[in-house]
C-alpha positions in Angstrom: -72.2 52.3 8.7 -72.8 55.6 7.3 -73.6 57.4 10.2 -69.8 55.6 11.4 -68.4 57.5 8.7 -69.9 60.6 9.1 -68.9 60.5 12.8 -65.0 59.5 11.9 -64.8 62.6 8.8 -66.2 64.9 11.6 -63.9 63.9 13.9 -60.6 64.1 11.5 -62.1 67.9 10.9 -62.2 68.7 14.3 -58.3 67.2 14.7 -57.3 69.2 11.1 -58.6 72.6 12.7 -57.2 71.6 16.5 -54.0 71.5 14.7 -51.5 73.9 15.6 -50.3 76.3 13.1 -47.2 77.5 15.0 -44.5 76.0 17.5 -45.8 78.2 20.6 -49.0 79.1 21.9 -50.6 82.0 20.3 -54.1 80.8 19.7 -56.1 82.1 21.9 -55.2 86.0 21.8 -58.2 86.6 19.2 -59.1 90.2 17.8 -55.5 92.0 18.7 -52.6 93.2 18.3 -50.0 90.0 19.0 -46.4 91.2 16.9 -44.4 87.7 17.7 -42.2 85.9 16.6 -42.7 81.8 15.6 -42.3 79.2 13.6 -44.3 76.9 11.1 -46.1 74.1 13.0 -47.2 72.7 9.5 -46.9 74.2 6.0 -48.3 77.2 5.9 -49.5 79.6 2.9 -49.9 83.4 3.3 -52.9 84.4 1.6 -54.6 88.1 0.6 -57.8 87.6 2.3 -58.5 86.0 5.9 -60.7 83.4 4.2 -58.1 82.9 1.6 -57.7 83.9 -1.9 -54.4 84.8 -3.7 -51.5 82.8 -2.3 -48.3 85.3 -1.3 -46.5 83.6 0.2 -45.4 79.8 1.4 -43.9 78.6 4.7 -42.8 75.3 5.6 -42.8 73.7 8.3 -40.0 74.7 11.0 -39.6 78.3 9.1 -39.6 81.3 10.9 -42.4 83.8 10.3 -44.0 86.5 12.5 -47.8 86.9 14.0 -49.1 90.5 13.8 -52.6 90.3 14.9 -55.7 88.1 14.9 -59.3 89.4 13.9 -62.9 88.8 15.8 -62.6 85.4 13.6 -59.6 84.3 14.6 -57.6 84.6 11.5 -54.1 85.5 12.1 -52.0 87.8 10.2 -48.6 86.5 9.6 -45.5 88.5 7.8 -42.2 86.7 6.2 -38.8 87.5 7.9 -38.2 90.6 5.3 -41.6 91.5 6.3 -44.3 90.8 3.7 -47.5 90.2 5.1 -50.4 87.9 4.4 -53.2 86.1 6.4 -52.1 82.7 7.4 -53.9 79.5 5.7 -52.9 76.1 7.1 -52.2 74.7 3.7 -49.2 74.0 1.6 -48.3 76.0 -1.3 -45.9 75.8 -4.3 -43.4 78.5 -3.6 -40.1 78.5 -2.8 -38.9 79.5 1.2 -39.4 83.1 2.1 -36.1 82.5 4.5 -33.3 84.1 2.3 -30.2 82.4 2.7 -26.8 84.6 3.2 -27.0 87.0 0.2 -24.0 89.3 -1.3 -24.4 92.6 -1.3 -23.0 94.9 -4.3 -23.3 98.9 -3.9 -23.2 101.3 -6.4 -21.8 104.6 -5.5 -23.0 106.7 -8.3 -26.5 105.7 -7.7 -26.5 105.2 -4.3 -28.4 102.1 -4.8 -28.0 98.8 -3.3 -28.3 94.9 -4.7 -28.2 92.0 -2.6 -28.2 88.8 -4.3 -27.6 84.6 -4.1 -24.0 84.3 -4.8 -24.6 80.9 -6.6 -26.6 82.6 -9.1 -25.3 86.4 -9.3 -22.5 87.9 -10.9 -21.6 91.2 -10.1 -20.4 93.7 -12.5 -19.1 97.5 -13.4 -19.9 98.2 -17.2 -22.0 101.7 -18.3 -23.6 103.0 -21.3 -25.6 105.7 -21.9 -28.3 107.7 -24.1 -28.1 111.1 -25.3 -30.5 113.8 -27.3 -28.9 113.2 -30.8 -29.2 109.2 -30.7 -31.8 108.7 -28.5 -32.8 105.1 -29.1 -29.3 104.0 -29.6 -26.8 103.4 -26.6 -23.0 104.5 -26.5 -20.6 101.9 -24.4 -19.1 103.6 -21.3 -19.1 106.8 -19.6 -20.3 109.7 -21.5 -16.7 112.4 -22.3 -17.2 115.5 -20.4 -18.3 118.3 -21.7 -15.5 121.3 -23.2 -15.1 124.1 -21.5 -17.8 127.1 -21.6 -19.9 124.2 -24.1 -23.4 123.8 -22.3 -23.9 120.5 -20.3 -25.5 117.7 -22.6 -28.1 115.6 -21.4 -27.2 112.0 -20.7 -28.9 109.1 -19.1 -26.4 106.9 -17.9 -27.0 102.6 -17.1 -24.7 100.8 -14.7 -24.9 97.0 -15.5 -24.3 96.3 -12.2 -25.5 92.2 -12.0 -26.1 89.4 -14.1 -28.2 86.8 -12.5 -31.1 84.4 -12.5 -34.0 84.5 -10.3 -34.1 80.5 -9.5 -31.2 77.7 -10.1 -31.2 77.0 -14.0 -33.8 79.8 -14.9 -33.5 82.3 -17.5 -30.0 84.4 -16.6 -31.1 88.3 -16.9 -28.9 91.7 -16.7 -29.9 94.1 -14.1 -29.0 97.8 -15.6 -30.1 101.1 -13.2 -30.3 104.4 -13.5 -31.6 108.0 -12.6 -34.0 109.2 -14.7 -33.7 112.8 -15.6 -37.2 113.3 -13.0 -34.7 111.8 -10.3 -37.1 108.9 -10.3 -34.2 105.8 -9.6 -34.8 102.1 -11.8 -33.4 98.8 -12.4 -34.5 97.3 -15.8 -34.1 93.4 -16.5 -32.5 92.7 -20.2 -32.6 88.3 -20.8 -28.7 88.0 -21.5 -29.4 85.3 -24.2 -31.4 88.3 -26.2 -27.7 90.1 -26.6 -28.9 93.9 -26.9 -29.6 96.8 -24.9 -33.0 98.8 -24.6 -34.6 100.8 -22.1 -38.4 100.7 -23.7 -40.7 97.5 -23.6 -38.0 96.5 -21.0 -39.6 94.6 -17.3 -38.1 97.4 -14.4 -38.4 98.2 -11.2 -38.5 101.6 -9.2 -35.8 102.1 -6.4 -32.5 101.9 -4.5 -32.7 98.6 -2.7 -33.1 95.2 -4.3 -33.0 91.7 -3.2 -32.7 88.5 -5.4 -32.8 85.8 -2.8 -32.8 82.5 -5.6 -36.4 81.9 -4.9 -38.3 83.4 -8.0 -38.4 86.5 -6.7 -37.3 89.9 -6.5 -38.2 92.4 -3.1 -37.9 95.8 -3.4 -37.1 98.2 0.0 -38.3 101.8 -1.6 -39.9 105.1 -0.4 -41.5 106.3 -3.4 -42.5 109.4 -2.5 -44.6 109.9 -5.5 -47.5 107.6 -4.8 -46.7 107.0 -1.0 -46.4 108.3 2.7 -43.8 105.7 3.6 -41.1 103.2 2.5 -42.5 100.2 1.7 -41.1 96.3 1.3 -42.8 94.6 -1.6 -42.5 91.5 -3.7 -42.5 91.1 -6.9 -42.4 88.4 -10.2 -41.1 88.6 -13.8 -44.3 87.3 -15.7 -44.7 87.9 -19.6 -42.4 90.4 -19.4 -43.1 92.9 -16.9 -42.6 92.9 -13.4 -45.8 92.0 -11.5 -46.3 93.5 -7.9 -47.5 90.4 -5.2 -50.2 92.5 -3.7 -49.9 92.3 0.6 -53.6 93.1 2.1 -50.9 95.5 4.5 -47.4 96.8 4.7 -45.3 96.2 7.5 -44.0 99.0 9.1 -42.3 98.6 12.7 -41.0 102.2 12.8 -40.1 104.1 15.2 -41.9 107.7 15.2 -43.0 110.1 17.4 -46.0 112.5 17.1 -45.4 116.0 16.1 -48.9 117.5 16.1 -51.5 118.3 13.3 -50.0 119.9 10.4 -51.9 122.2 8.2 -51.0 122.7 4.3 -48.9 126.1 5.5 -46.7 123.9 7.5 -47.6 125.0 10.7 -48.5 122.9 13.7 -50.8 122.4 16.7 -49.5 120.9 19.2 -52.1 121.0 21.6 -54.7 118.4 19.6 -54.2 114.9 20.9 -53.9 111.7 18.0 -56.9 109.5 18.6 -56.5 105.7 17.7 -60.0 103.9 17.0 -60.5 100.3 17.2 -60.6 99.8 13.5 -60.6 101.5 10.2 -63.6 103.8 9.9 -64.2 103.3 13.4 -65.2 105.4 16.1 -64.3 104.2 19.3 -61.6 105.8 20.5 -59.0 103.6 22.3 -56.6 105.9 23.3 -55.0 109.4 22.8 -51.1 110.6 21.8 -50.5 113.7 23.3 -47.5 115.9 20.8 -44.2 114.6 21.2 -45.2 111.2 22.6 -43.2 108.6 21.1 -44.9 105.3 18.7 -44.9 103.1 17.0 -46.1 102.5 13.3 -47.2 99.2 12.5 -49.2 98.8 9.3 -50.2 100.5 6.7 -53.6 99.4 5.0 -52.8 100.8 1.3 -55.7 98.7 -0.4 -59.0 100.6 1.6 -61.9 101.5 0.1 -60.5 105.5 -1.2 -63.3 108.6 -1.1 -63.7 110.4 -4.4 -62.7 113.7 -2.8 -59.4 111.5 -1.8 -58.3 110.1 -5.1 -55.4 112.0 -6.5 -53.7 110.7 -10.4 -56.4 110.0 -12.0 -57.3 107.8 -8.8 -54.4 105.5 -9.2 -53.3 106.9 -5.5 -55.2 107.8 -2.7 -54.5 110.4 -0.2 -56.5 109.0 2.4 -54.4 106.8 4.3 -54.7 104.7 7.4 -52.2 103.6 9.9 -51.9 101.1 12.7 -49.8 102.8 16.0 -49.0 101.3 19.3 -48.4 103.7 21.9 -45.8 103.5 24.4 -47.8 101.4 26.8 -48.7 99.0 23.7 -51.8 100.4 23.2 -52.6 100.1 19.5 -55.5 101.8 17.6 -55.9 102.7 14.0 -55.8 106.4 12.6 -55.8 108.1 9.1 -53.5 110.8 7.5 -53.5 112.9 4.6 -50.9 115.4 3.9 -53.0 117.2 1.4 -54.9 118.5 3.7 -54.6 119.2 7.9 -53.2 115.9 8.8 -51.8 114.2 11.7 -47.9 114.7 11.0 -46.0 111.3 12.2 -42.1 111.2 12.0 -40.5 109.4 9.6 -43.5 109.7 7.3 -44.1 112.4 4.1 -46.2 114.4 1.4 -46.3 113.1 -2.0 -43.4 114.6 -4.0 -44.8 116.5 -7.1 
């Protein structure tokens, strides 16, 4: 009877791994490059690591979510319809649906920035107040008066309260106030309307110019910070104990379109006769195939959370210059290479240097 048992558990195993994860056939294109589009076969989690580990992201059944590649195990990596990645568990999870409904969206001129939000849940708005040098810590309603004639320009930092809104139905309803800082740096802070006061220190923010509050829990950020990255970057994020929390992808998502302008060295200059060479995988050293300058690719993925070289670490080693890339050639082709534009680097379009 036991040995029954133990046949019948093995079998159900067999069946719970033979299950499909997606509504077409993608299982048996193992160790590649795949970038297609699905949907949820069964409830699916995106996880950190390809055995598991920290949950990202939760898909149910009949959602839509893409397939970037699959390792030499077979684990796929899988990215939400904004594009945040995580390696795909056939499990359920607890979150809300990554699939944002029809969102508003609310510009703001003076900022340039943009908002899009659940119009169940947001209210948008136009009120300002600002700080200035003699009350620092105290903020004045409105526009700041301009300055008289021939008087020397005062330094203000100016809020738009742009949104009030909540991140879920029936959660806690929070202000969403941006500015530019006076180091250009562009932030939203998030002020609980049922505290009834202004302040800009202690006070959860978020860098950038392009928000999403999609009614989920969440907010998603769209940003090139140019201060501690190469590239614009989606990202996803959660108000916990009073700070915003990053949900940490194992890649970024890329899909640009870029072309390869040579190796740039630190006096701006380029050679344009050195071919790119792709390897097979980060660190590697098979080469899988060459860009001549000019050719035109694709950028994929960016793999921000490798292991960085001391010589590499830059801020105290809270960034690292060293970064590698996933490109797909124009035949579709893909290989990985690494840049660093502290040094002589491979110079991609649409990519930067870190702005100091």
């Amino acid at each position: 009877m036991r040995r029954q048992i133990h046949i019948i558990l093995l079998a159900l195993a067999t069946v719970a791994r033979a299950a499909p994860l997606f509504t077409d056939d993608i299982s048996d294109q193992n160790d590649g490059w795949i970038n297609r589009e699905t949907r949820a076969a069964t409830a699916l989690t995106l996880t950190r690591e390809p055995e598991g580990g920290d949950t990202i992201a939760t898909i149910a059944a009949g959602e839509a979510l893409g397939i970037l590649l699959a390792d030499k195990n077979g684990h796929f990596l899988g990215k939400t319809p904004f594009g945040i990645t995580g390696w795909v568990q056939a499990r359920a999870g607890e979150g809300r649906s990554e699939t944002f409904p029809a969102l508003e969206q609310l510009h703001d001129d003076r900022l340039n920035l943009d908002i899009y939000y659940h119009p169940e849940l947001g209210k948008a708005l136009n009120n300002h107040y600002y700080y200035d040098e003699a009350e620092p810590d105290t903020p004045s309603p409105g526009l700041p008066p301009e300055p008289r004639k021939d008087d020397p320009a005062p330094v203000y930092e100016i809020f738009d309260r742009l949104l009030e809104t909540a991140f879920t139905p029936g959660g806690t309803r929070y202000f969403i106030d941006c500015t530019v800082s006076l180091n250009d740096q562009h932030y939203c802070l998030f002020l609980p309307v049922n505290e009834g006061k202004i302040r800009r220190l202690g006070a959860a923010g978020l860098l950038g110019q392009t928000f999403y509050f999609p009614g989920n829990g969440y907010a998603y950020s769209d940003v090139d910070d140019s201060r501690s990255r190469y590239y614009r970057a989606r990202q996803k994020w959660i108000l916990r104990d009073g700070a915003m929390q990053e949900i940490e992808q194992p890649y970024h998502y890329l899909g640009l379109t870029s072309h390869y302008r040579g190796i740039l060295a630190p006096d701006g200059t380029h050679d344009q006769k050195t071919p790119l060479r792709l390897t097979d995988r980060i660190d590697g050293n098979k080469t899988v195939a060459k860009i001549a300058p000019g050719e035109k690719i694709t950028l994929q993925l960016a793999a921000p959370h490798q292991n960085c070289p001391q010589n590499a670490r830059i801020d105290d080693g809270n960034s690292c210059a060293d970064l590698w890339l996933l490109i797909e050639n124009a035949a579709g082709k893909t290989g990985w290479t690494k840049i660093n534009y502290s040094e002589k680097t491979p110079d991609l379009e649409g990519l930067h240097g870190f702005a100091r």
